[in-house]
C-alpha positions, 0 to 999 in steps of 0.5 A: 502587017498581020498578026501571027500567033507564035509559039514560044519555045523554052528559053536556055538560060531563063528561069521563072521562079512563083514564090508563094510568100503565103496562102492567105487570101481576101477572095474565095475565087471558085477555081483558086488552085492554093491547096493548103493542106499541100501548100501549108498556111504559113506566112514567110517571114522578112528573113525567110523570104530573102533567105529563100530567094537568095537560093534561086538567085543567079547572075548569069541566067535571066531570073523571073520573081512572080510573087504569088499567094494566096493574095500576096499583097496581104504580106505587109513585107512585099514592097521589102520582098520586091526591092531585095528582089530587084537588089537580088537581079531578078525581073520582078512581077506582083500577081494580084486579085486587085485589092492591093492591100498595105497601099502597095502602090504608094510602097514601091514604084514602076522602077522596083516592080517590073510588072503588076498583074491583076486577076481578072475573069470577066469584063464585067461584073456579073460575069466576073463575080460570080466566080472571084466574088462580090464586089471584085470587079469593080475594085480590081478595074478602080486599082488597075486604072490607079496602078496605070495612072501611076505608071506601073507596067499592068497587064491581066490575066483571064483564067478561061473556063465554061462559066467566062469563055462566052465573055472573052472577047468582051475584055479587047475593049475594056483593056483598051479603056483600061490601057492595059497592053498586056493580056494573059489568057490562061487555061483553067488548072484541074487542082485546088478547087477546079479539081473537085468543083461541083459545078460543071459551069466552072470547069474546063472548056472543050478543045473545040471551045478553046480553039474557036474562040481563043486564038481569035480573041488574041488576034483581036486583041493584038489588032488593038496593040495589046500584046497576048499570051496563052498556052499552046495546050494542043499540038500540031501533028508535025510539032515536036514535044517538050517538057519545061521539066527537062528543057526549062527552069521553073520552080514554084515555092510555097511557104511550107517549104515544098519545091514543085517544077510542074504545076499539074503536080502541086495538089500531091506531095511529090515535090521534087525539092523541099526546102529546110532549114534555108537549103534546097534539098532535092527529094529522093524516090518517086517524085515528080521529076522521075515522069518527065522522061517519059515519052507518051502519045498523048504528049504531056505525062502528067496531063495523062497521069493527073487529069486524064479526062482532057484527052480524046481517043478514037475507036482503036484508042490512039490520042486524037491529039497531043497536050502540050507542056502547060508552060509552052506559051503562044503570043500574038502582038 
C-alpha cells in the first residue's frame, strides 16, 4: 500500500502540556528557541514541579507531559518528575539533546517514560555539530543507540533549517541503522536565537525548499517503516484554517511561571496564563489569546504578526498561500 501523507487535525479532548522544568542547557545549540530574559533561569524544585503538574492534570481528556528545558535531563528531580507524571495519568515524553545527564536511563524504565526523544540535526558530524556543537553527534547517536538497547520507545527530532535541508534525506538510513521508528521533522521557529541569528545559513528554508525536499523524505522514510511527523505550514486552496488556540489544548510552561498557548508568542510577554503561588491565573488585557480570532488571508495571525517575512504576495498584495497553525501536523507511516 502506498504511503499517503495525512493531515492531522486537532483532537477534542486531547491536550499536550511542554513543561520546562528549567532553562539551563550543556549545548548552545545555534537556533535554540529558550529566551531567558522571557523564560526566567530558575530551576523548579521537586514540589513545584509536581504542584504545577497537578494543575494541568485531567482524568477525563488524554494529557501529553513533554518535559523540556534547556536540557531537562540536567534536573537531578526528572525521573521523580516522570513517575509523579505517570501516577498523575499523563502520556510521558523526555525531549533530550542526547546527553542524558544523572543516568537517566538507569533511573526510569520504558514502562514510566512513554517516550525518549533525542534532538538531532544531521546525520552526521559535520552536518550536525556545527549548529548543536563539538562532539554531539557522536554522543547523542552512542545514547540513542543504549536507550534503544534498553527498550525505550525512541524517536528524534530534526529542526529543518538552510544550514541542514541538503542532509535530510541522509537521516532514512541512519535511523534505520539506529532503529529508530519515529522521526520528527520540524520547521525552524524565528524566537530565541533564530529570531536574531546573524547568519543567514542558519535560518528558515524557502517554501519551495520545504516542499521539494520534505514531504519526500517522509515517503521515503515511511517506505522504511518509520513513522514521520511534520507540521503542515502551507495550506491547500481548499483547506479549511484552524488555530490550536481555539480548537486545542496546549499550553507551554516555564519555570518563571508564564503560561503560553502559542509557541510563535513565547519571545514576548504576552502569556495568556501565569501561574503564582501554585494556581493558574488567566492574564487580563492584550495578550495572546485576544489574536486568535482573528480570521486573515494569510492564515495563522501570529505568523503574520511575529514573523511576517514567511509570507509572499503577488503584485495586488493578496497572500500567495495561507501559514497553517504550527501545531497542525502531517504523518506518514
Amino acid at each position: 500500500m502506498k504511503n499517503i501523507a495525512r493531515t492531522v487535525g486537532f483532537k477534542p479532548g486531547e491536550r499536550n502540556i511542554f513543561f520546562h522544568i528549567l532553562t539551563a542547557c550543556n549545548l548552545s545549540c545555534r537556533h535554540c528557541y529558550i529566551n531567558k530574559k522571557q523564560h526566567g533561569t530558575e530551576q523548579l524544585s521537586k514540589e513545584q514541579i509536581v504542584k504545577w503538574m497537578t494543575l494541568f492534570a485531567d482524568a477525563d481528556k488524554k494529557s501529553n507531559m513533554i518535559f523540556l528545558g534547556g536540557e531537562p535531563t540536567l534536573h537531578p528531580d526528572l525521573p521523580f518528575a516522570i513517575e509523579k507524571a505517570k501516577e498523575l495519568g499523563y502520556f510521558v515524553t523526555v525531549d533530550s539533546n542526547g546527553y542524558l545527564f544523572h543516568e537517566l536511563l538507569h533511573k526510569t524504565t520504558p514502562g514510566l517514560l512513554d517516550f525518549l526523544s533525542f534532538s538531532l540535526d544531521g546525520p552526521d558530524s559535520q552536518t550536525n555539530d556545527p549548529i548543536r556543537g563539538e562532539g554531539v553527534f557522536d554522543i547523542c547517536t552512542a545514547n540513542i543507540a543504549r536507550a534503544v538497547s534498553a527498550g525505550f520507545h525512541v524517536s528524534v527530532i530534526y529542526t529543518v533549517s538552510r544550514k541542514n535541508l541538503h542532509a535530510l534525506h541522509r537521516m532514512v538510513p541512519l535511523l534505520e541503522k539506529l532503529q529508530v521508528k519515529k522521526f520528527f521533522i520540524q520547521v525552524l521557529g524565528l524566537r530565541g536565537k533564530s529570531a536574531r541569528a546573524d547568519s543567514e545559513e542558519v535560518s528558515r528554508v524557502s517554501r519551495e525548499q520545504w516542499l521539494d525536499t520534505v514531504p519526500e523524505v517522509a515517503r521515503l522514510a515511511a517506505e522504511k517503516g518509520i513513522h514521520v511527523t511534520y507540521p503542515k505550514v502551507f495550506l491547500l486552496a481548499e483547506e479549511k484554517f484552524e488555530c490550536a488556540g481555539l480548537v486545542a489544548e496546549n499550553y507551554f510552561i516555564f519555570p518563571n511561571g508564564r503560561v503560553y498557548q502559542c509557541p510563535l508568542c513565547e519571545d514576548h510577554p504576552i502569556n495568556a496564563y501565569m501561574i503564582e503561588n501554585n494556581r493558574l491565573v488567566k492574564n487580563e488585557g492584550l495578550d495572546e489569546d485576544s489574536f486568535f480570532k482573528l480570521n486573515i488571508a494569510e492564515g495563522c495571525v501570529m505568523n503574520k504578526l511575529l514573523q511576517p517575512d514567511t509570507i509572499e504576495y503577488d503584485d495586488k498584495g493578496v497572500p500567495l498561500y495561507r501559514i497553517s497553525c504550527c501545531l497542525l501536523k502531517q504523518e506518514i507511516g
